[in-house]
N, C-alpha and C positions, 0 to 999 in steps of 0.2 A: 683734517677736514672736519669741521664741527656738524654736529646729528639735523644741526637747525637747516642746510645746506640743502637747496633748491634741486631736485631731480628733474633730469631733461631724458625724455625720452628721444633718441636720434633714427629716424625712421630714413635709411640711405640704402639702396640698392649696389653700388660702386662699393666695393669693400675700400680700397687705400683711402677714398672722401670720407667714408664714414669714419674709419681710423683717427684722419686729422680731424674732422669735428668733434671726438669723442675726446680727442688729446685736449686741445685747445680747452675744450667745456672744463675737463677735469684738472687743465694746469688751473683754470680759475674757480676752481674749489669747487666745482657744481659736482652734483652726483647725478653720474648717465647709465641710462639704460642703450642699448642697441638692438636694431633691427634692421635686418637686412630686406625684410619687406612687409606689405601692408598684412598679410595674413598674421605674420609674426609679432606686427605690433599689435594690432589689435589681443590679441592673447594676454596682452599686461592688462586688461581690461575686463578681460571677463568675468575673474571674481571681486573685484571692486576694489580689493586690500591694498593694490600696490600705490605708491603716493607718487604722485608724477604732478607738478609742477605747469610744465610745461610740454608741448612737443614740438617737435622740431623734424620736419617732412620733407624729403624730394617730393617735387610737384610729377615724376616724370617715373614711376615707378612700374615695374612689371607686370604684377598681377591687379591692382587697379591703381589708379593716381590719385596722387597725393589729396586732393578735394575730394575725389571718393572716401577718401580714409577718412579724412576731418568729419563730414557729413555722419558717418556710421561714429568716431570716435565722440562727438557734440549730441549724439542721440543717449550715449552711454553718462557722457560729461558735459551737460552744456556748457560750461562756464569756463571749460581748459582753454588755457590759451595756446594759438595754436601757430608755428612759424613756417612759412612755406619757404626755402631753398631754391630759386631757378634761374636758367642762364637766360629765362623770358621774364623778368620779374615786372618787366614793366608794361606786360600783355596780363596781367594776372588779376581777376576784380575779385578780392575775396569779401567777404562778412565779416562783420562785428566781431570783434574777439579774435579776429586772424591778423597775421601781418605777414610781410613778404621781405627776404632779402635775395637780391641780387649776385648769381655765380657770375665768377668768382669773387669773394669777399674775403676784407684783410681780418686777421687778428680782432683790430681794433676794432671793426664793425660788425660783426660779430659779438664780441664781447659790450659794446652800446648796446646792440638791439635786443640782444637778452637783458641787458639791465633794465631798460626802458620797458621792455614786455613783464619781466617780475614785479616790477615797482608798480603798477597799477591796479 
């Protein structure tokens, strides 16, 4: 895996989901962080150092949902781009800088919508 390689923070509540998205990110070379919830993500953030890319969030989380996290994470980062995960994706109106994919998603689409979300 080369140094230059895009970190994805995977914010999933569901351990075996988060598993497979962290597989899948890191068979394609991404470097991932994991979080099992919004508390836990937000802690990559709090002293600024750690390099995160992107994140990548259940909308549908325990201790607060997924838009809660982004709101508090875009106050820390405005600029992170930010992926929402849900099996309502198409109930979901998010802001600028955010995009949504639809549970369940293949390989394939998955691995586009992160292309498409770094490249910009």
């Amino acid at each position: 895996m080369s140094a230059a390689s895009p970190t994805i923070l995977v914010v999933e509540d569901d351990a075996i989901v988060r598993m497979l998205i962290v597989d899948v990110l890191e068979e394609l070379e991404y470097q991932v962080i994991e979080a099992a919830n919004a508390e836990i993500a937000l802690e990559f953030f709090d002293d600024g150092k750690q390099t995160i890319d992107l994140m990548m969030t259940d909308v549908g989380l325990p201790d607060m949902d997924g838009k809660q996290l982004a709101t508090k994470v875009r106050e820390l980062r405005p600029t992170l781009p930010i992926l929402f995960a849900s099996g309502y994706a198409e109930n979901i109106d998010v802001p600028d800088g955010m995009h949504v994919i639809g549970k369940p998603f293949s390989i394939d689409q998955l691995r586009d919508k992160v292309q498409t979300i770094l490249a910009r």
